[in-house]
C-alpha positions in Angstrom: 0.0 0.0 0.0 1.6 3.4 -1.3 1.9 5.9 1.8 -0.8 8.2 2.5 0.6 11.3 2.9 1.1 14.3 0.4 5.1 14.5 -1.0 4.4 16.8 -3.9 2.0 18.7 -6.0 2.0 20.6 -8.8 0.4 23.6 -7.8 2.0 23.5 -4.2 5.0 22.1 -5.0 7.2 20.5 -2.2 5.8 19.7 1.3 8.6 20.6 3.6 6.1 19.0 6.1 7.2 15.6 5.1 10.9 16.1 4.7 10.4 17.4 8.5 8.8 14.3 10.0 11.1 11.5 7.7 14.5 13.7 8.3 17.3 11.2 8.4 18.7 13.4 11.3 15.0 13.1 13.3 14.7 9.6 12.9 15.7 8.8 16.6 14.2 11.5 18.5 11.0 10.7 16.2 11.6 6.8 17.2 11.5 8.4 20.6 8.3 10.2 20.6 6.3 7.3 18.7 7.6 5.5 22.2 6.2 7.8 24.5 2.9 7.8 22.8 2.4 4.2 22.7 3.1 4.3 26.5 0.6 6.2 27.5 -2.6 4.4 29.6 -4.8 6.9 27.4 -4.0 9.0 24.4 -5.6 12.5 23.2 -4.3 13.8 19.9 -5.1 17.1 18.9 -4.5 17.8 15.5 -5.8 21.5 14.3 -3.6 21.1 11.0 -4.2 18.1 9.6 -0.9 16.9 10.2 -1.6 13.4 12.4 -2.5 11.1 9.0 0.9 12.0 7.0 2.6 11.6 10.5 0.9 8.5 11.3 1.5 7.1 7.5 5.6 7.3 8.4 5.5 6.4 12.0 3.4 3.6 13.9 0.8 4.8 16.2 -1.0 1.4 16.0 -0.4 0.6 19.2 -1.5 3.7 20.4 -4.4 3.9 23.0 -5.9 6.7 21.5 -9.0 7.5 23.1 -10.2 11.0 20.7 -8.7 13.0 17.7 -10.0 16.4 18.4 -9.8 19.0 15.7 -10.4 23.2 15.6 -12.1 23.7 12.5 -15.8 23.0 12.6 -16.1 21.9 9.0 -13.7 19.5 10.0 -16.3 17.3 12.9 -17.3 14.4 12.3 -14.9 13.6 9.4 -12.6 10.1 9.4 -8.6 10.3 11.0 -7.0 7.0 11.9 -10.5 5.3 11.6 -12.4 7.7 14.2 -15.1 10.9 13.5 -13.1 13.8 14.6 -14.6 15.1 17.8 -14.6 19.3 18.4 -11.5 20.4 20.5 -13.8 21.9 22.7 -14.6 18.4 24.0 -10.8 17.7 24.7 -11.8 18.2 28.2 -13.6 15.4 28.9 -11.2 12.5 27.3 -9.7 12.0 30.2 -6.7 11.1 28.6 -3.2 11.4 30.5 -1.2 12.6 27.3 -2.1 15.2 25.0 -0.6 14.9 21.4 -0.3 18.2 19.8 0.2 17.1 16.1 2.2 20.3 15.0 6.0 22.3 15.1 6.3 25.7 16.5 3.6 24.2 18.7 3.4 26.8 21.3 0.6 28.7 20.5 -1.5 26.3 19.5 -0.8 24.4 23.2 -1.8 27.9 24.8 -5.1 28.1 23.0 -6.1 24.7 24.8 -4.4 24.9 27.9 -7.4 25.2 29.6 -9.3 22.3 28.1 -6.2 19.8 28.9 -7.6 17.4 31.7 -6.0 18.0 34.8 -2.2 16.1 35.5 -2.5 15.5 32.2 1.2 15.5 30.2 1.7 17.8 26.3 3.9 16.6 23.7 4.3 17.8 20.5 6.1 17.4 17.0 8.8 19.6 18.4 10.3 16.8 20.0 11.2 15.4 17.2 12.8 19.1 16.0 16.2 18.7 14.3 19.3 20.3 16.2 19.5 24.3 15.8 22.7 23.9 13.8 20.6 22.5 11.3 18.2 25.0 10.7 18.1 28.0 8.5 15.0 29.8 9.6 14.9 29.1 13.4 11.2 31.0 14.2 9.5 29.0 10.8 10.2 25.1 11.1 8.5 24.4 8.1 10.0 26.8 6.2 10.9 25.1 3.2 14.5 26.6 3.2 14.8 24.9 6.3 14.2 21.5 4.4 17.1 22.0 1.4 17.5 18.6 1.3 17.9 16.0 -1.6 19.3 12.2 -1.8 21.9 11.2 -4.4 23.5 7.3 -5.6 26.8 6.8 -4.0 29.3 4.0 -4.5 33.0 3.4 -4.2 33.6 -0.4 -4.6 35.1 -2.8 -7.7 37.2 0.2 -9.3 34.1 2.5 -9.5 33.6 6.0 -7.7 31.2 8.5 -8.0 31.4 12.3 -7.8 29.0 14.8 -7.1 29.5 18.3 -8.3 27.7 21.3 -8.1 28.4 25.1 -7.4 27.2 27.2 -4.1 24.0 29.0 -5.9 22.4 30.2 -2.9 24.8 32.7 -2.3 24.1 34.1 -5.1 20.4 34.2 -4.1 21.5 36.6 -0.7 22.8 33.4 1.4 25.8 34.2 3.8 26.5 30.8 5.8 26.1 28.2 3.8 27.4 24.4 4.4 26.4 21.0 3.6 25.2 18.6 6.6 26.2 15.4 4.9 25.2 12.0 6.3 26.6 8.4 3.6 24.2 5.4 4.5 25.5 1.7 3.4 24.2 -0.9 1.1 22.3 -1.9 5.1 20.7 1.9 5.5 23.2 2.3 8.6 25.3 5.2 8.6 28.7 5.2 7.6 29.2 8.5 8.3 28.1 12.2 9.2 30.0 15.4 8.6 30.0 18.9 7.6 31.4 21.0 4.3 31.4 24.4 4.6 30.9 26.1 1.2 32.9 28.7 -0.3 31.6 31.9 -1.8 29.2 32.8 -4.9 29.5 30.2 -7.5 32.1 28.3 -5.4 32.3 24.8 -6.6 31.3 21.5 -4.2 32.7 18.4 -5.0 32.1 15.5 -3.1 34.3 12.2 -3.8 33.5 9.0 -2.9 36.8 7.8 -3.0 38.3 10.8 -0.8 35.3 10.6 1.5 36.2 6.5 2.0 39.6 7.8 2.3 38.6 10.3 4.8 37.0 7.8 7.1 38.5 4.6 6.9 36.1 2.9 5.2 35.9 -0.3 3.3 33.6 -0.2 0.0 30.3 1.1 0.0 27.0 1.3 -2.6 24.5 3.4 -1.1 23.5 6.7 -0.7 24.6 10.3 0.4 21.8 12.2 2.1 22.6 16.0 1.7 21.0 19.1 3.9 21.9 22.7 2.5 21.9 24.6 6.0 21.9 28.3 4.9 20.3 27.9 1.6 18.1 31.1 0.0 16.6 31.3 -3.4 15.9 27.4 -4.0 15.1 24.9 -1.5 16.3 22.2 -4.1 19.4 20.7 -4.5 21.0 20.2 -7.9 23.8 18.2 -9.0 25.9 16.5 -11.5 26.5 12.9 -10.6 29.7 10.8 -12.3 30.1 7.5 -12.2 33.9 6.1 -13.4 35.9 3.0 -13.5 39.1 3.3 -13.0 40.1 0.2 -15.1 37.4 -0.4 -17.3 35.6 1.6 -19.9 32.1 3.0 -18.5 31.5 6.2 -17.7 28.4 7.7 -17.2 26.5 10.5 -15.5 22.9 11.5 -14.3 20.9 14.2 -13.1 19.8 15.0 -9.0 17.0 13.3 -8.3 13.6 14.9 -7.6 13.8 15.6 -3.6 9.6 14.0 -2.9 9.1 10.5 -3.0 6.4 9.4 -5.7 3.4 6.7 -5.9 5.1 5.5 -9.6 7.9 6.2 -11.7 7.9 5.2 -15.6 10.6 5.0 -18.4 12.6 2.2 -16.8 13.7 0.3 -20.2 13.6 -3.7 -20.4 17.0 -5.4 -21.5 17.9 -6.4 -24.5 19.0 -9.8 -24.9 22.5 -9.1 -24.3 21.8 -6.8 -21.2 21.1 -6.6 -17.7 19.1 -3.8 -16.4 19.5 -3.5 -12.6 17.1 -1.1 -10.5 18.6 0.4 -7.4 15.7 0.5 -4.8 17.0 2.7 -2.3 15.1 3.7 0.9 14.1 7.2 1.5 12.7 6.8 4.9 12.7 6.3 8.4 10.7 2.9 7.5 11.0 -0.4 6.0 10.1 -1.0 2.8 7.8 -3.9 3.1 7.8 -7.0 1.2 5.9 -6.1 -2.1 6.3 -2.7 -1.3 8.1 -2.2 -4.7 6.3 -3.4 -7.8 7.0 -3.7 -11.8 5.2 -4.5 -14.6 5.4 -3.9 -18.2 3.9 -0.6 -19.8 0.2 -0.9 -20.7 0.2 -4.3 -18.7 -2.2 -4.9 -15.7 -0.3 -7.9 -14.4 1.6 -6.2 -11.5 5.5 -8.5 -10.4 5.9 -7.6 -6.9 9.6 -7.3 -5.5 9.3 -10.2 -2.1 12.0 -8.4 -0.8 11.8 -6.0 2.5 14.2 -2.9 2.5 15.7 -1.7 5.8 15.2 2.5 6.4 17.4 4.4 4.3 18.7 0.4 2.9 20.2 0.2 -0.8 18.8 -3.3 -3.0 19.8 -3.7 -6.4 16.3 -5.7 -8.2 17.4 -7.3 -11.3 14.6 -6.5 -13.8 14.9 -9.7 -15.3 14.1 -11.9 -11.7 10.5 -10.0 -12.0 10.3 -9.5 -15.6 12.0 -12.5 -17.3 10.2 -11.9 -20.7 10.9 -8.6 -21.0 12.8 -7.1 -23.9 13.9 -3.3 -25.3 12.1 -1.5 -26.6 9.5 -2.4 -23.8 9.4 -0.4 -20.7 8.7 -0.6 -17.2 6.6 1.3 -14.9 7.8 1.6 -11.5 5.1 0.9 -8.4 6.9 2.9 -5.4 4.3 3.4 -2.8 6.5 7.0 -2.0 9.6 4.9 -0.3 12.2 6.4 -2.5 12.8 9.5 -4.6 13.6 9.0 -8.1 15.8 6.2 -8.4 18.6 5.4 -10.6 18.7 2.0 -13.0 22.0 0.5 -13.6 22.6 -1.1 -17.9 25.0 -3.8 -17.9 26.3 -5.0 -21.2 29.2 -7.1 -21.3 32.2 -4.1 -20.0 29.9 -1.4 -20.6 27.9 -0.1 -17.8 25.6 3.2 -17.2 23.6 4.6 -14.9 20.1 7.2 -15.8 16.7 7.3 -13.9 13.1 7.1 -14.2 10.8 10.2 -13.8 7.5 10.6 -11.9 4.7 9.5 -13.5 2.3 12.1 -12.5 -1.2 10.7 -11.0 -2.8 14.1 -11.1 -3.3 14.7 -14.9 -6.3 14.2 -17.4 -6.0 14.7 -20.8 -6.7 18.5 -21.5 -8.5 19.3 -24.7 -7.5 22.8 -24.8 -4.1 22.0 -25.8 -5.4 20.9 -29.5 -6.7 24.6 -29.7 -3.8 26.6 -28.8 -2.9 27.6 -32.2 -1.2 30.7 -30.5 1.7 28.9 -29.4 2.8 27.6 -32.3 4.3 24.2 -32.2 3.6 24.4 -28.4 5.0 21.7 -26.5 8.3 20.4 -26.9 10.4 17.8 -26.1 14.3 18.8 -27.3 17.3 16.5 -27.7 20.6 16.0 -29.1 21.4 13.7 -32.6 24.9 13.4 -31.2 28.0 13.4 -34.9 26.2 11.0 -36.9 29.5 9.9 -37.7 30.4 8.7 -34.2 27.2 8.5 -32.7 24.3 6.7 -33.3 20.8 8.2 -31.7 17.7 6.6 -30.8 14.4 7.9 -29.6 11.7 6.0 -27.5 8.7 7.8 -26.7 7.2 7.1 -22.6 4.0 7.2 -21.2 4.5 9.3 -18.1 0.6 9.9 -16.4 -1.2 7.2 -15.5 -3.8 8.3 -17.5 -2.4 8.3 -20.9 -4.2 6.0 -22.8 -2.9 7.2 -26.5 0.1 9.7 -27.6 -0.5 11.3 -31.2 3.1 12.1 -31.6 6.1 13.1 -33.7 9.0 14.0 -34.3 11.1 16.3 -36.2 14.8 16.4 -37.2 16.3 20.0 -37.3 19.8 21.0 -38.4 22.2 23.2 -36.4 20.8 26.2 -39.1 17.4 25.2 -37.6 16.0 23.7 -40.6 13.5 21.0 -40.6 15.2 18.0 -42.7 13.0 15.0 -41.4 9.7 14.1 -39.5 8.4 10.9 -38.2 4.7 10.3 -37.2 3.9 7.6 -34.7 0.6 8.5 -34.8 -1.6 7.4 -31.9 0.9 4.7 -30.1 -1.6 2.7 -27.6 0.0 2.9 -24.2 1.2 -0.5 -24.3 3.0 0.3 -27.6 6.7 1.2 -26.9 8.4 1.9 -30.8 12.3 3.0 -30.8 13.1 5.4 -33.6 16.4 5.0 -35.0 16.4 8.8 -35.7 19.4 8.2 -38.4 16.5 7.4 -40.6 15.6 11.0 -40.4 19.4 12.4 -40.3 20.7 11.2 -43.6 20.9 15.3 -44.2 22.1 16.2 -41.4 25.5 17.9 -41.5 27.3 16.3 -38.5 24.5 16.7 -35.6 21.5 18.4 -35.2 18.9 17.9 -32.8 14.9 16.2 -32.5 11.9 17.7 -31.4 9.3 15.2 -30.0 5.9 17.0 -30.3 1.9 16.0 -30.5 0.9 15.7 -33.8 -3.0 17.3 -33.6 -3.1 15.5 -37.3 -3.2 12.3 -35.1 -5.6 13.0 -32.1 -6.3 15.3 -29.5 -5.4 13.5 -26.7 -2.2 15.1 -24.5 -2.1 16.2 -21.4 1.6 18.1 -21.6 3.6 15.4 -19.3 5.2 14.4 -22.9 8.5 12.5 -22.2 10.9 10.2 -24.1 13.8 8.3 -23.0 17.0 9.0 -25.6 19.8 6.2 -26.0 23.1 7.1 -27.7 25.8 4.5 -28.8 28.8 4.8 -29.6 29.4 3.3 -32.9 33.2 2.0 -32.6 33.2 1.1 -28.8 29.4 -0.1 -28.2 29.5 2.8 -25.1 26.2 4.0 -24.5 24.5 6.4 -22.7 20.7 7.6 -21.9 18.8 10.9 -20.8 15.0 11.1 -20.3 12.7 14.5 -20.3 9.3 16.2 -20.4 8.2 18.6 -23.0 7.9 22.6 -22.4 6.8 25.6 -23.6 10.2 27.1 -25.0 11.0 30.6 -26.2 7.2 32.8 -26.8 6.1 35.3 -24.4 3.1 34.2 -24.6 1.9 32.2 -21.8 -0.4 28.9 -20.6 -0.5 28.0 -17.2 3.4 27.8 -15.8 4.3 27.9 -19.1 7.1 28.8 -20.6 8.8 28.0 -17.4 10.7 30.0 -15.2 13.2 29.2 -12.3 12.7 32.0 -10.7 9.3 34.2 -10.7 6.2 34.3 -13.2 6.2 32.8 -16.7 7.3 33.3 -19.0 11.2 31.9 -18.7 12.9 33.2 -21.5 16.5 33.3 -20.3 19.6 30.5 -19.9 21.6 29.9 -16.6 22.9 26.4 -17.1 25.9 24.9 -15.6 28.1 22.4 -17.2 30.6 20.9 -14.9 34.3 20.3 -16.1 36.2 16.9 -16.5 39.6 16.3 -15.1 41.9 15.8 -17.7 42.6 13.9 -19.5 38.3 13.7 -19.9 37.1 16.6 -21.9 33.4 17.9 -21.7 30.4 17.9 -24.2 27.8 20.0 -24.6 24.9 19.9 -26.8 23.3 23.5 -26.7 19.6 23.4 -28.2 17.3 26.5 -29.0 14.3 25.3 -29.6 10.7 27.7 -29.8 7.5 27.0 -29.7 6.9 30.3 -31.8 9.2 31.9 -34.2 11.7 33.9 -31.6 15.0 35.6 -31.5 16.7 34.7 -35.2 20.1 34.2 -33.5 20.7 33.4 -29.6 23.2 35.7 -27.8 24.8 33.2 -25.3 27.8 33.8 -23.3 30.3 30.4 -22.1 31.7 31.6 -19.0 34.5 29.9 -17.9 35.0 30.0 -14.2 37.0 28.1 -11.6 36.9 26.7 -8.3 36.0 29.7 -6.5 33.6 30.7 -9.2 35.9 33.6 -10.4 35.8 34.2 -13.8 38.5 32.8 -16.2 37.3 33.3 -19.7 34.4 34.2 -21.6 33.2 33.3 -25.2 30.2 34.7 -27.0 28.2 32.6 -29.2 25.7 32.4 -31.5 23.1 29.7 -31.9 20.1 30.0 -34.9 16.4 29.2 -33.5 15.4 26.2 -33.7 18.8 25.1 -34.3 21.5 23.8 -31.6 25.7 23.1 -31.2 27.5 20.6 -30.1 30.5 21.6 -28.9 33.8 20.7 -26.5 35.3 22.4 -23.8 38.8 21.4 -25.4 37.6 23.9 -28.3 36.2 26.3 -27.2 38.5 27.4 -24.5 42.4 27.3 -24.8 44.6 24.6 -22.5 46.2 27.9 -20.7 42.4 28.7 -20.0 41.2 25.4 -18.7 44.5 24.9 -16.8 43.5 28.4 -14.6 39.7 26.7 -14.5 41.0 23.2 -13.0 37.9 21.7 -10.9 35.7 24.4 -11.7 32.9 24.9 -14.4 31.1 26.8 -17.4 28.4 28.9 -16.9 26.1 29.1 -19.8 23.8 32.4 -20.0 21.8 34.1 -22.2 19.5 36.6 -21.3 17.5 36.9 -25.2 16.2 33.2 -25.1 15.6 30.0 -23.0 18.2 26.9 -23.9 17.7 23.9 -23.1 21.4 21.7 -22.7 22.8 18.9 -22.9 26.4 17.6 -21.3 28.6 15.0 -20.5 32.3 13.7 -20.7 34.8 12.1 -23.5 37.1 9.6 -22.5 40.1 7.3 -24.8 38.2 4.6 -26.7 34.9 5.8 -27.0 34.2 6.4 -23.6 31.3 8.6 -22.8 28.4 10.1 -20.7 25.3 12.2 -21.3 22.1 14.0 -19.6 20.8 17.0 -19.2 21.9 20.2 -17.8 20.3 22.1 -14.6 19.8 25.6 -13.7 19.8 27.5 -11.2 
């Protein structure tokens, strides 16, 4: 049964109420106050925010003797909590319970307003007690702040010649932020911790880099797969955490990077691909919370299937499992995919390809249990091509580029799609119907069908084709595979589709990271490889209605401290894109001053959507997308 509490919403966005009450760092004193309230010879919970059912959903009050849940707002009486009619506050008085559960933080007000309807002797506990350390905090007087809550979960491992990195720059000191520092706490393959620390940050634009193999160095340890929980104390601006996550072997030839993961839990994730014969696909089920995973917890089947696999394995709090897809799915084979049932136990994991040397690493994405199909979207001849989905057609010569398209609602029943081949001068030289792909249909394009024209790369738009049907909903996503045609390296990325590059506006579209719609400017950062890796990027300018002829976009080379080294000024046509390398664009005396630190990518005329990863000797490479910030 998926938890039933509220992670995420769209027009709410992330509850810092949840991060608060499954905190890694809360866990004990949380374990702690579950305790008290199961000792109790009679239990009274207040609850005048609506709080005790999410808290409840993460922590055990079964055993509870809970003799009245008593709420403040009238509309409120009468309606179902933990299986009993809410009863007016009013009538707390008579419960004769001798603990009062106050199910709120920053409690102290709301415990005055009933101090006189407490029975006498009676004891008052609230959330508080489970309040994380001062230290931790960056807005002391609001718990819930959602600055407070900076948090985000990331794949670690350092074991069998692999390591992992995590880089990103110190943002929120750029958004007014003084103090800033990481509270850092690595779980093992078990969910126990390995260790706990703290990295102060450095000034605006600074780069963080965390190591696995300097952190094992650091403190002793032996290897490790798990998973680094990180809390931004100090953060302003953005109460997420973005990063760039690595993955190397030291004597073998993957490489491969992915995005942050999404900080909130979700019921089902999509886009996981099946194997093909000569492949292992490996799901990383990796606990976000203070609770076990139970058996059957985590569920797969096969897209547009109704025959659900359940995983029989249980997964300890905070616990790393690797499920092979094939153990649940024997039968299934790419281009197939997998939909992922989560029950809200772990943020958006990671998938591991194995093929023969070869491995990488991408995600899933949330497939979004909220949406209908919306038949406005058919109607919107204002914005043009309207939604898009951009990505790369790496060098035909070197590359080879595949496209599969992924149901990502759980209401898509149909996608009348297509897609269209652009060259970097942002001409259209190719387009593919798929018509109206049932949901249980998963076709591949090999888009060098379309690309025979194509000058050395270009890039794809994935797009509804109204031509087709009417059904769409906006959550359009696709899952892009790129191979390596002399090494058999491969990489992956997956997306949704936006509104890119009109003033005009629909909803929270074209987005922005900051403030209203529409988002019509570029603040991407593309981290730097240590030599002797260079570093890709695959700029795309893609509009939904004709825009800017020419993008004015500045590469800004900066380095560890975020001080500017270099700067380059180009030029990229709309609709078109550039794939470029670090190694070209800047000269060696340039990237020597930059060592271990990072490009910024800006443009204040038009909204880019990027591409990057690393090259390596014989065919080694990575890809995903870019974040902003």
């Amino acid at each position: 049964m998926p938890l039933k509490i509220e992670t995420f919403s769209s027009l709410k966005g992330g509850n810092s109420f949840f991060k608060a009450i499954t905190h890694p760092a809360a866990a004990d004193r949380a374990a702690s106050l579950v305790q008290r309230l199961i000792k109790a010879q009679s239990l009274a919970v207040y609850d005048p925010l609506g709080f005790l059912e999410g808290f409840a959903a993460c922590h055990d009050l079964g055993q509870a003797a809970i003799v009245g849940i008593y709420v403040q707002a009238v509309t409120e009486i009468g309606k179902e909590r933990l299986g009993r009619a809410a009863e007016p506050v009013t009538a707390l008085a008579g419960s004769g319970a001798d603990l009062v559960f106050v199910a709120g933080f920053d409690a102290g007000k709301l415990v005055q307003h009933i101090a006189n309807l407490v029975p006498a002797g009676a004891e008052i506990v609230t959330l508080d007690a489970m309040r994380l350390d001062e230290s931790l905090l960056t807005n002391a007087r609001n718990y819930l702040d959602p600055l407070n809550f900076a948090t985000n979960f990331a794949f670690f491992r350092d074991e069998d010649g692999q390591h992992t990195r995590i880089v990103t720059a110190n943002y929120w000191r750029g958004y007014g932020s003084l103090d800033t520092s990481f509270a850092l706490t690595l779980f093992g393959a078990d969910g126990t911790v390995l260790a706990r620390w703290r990295e102060a940050l450095g000034g605006d634009g600074a780069v963080i880099t965390l190591d696995s193999r300097e952190i094992r160095a650091r403190f002793g340890l032996g290897a490790f797969t798990g998973q680094l929980f990180i809390h931004v104390v100090g953060a302003a601006g953005h109460d997420v955490v973005k990063y760039a996550l690595d993955i190397f072997e030291e004597t073998g030839p993957s490489l491969s990077c992915t995005h942050d993961a999404n900080a909130w839990p979700a019921d089902f994730y999509a886009g996981l691909p099946a194997p093909r014969e000569d492949e292992r696909v490996v799901l990383w089920v990796q606990n976000s919370l203070p609770l076990p995973i139970p058996a059957g917890g985590i569920a797969l089947n096969l897209m547009g299937d109704a025959r659900i696999v359940k995983f029989g394995e249980s997964v300890a709090p905070f616990a790393t499992v690797a499920l092979d897809v094939a153990a649940l799915l024997p039968d299934a084979r790419w281009p197939q995919q997998i939909e992922i049932s989560a029950g809200k136990h772990i943020v958006r994991p990671r998938y591991e390809v194995i093929r023969g040397q070869h491995r990488r690493i991408a995600h899933p994405n949330v497939e979004r249990t909220d949406l209908k199909p919306n038949p406005e979207l058919a109607g919107l001849a204002h914005l043009g091509k309207g939604y898009l989905l951009p990505a790369p057609i790496l060098p035909v010569a070197e590359w080879r580029s595949l496209l599969l398209p992924t149901p990502m609602a759980r209401s898509q029943e149909v996608l009348p799609i297509a897609a269209t081949i652009y060259d970097p001068a942002g001409n259209e030289i190719g387009r593919r119907s798929f018509g109206r792909l049932a949901r249980r249909d998963s076709v591949a394009l090999e888009l060098d069908e379309l690309a025979t024209a194509l000058p050395g790369f270009g890039h794809v738009e994935l797009s509804y084709d109204w031509t087709a049907g009417a059904e769409a909903d906006g959550w359009l996503h696709a899952l892009f595979r790129y191979e390596h045609r002399q090494s058999g390296h491969a990489a992956e990325s997956s997306f949704g589709a936006h509104v890119f590059n009109t003033v005009l506006t629909y909803r929270d579209e074209p987005q922005a990271y900051a403030g209203r719609p529409p988002g019509l400017s570029t603040r991407l950062f593309l981290r730097l490889g240590a030599a002797p890796l260079d570093t890709l990027c695959h700029l795309i300018y893609p509009a939904s209605t004709a825009w800017h002829a020419k993008s004015a976009t500045d590469l800004i080379l900066r380095d560890r401290n975020g001080a500017e080294v270099a700067q380059r000024r180009i030029e990229i046509a709309c609709s078109g894109s550039l794939f470029w390398r670090v190694s070209e664009m800047f000269d060696e005396s340039a990237r020597q001053d930059a060592a271990g630190g990072y490009v910024v990518i800006r443009d204040t005329t038009c909204r880019l959507f990027g591409y990057h990863g690393l090259l390596g000797a014989g065919g080694r490479f990575s890809l995903d997308h870019m974040f902003g910030f």
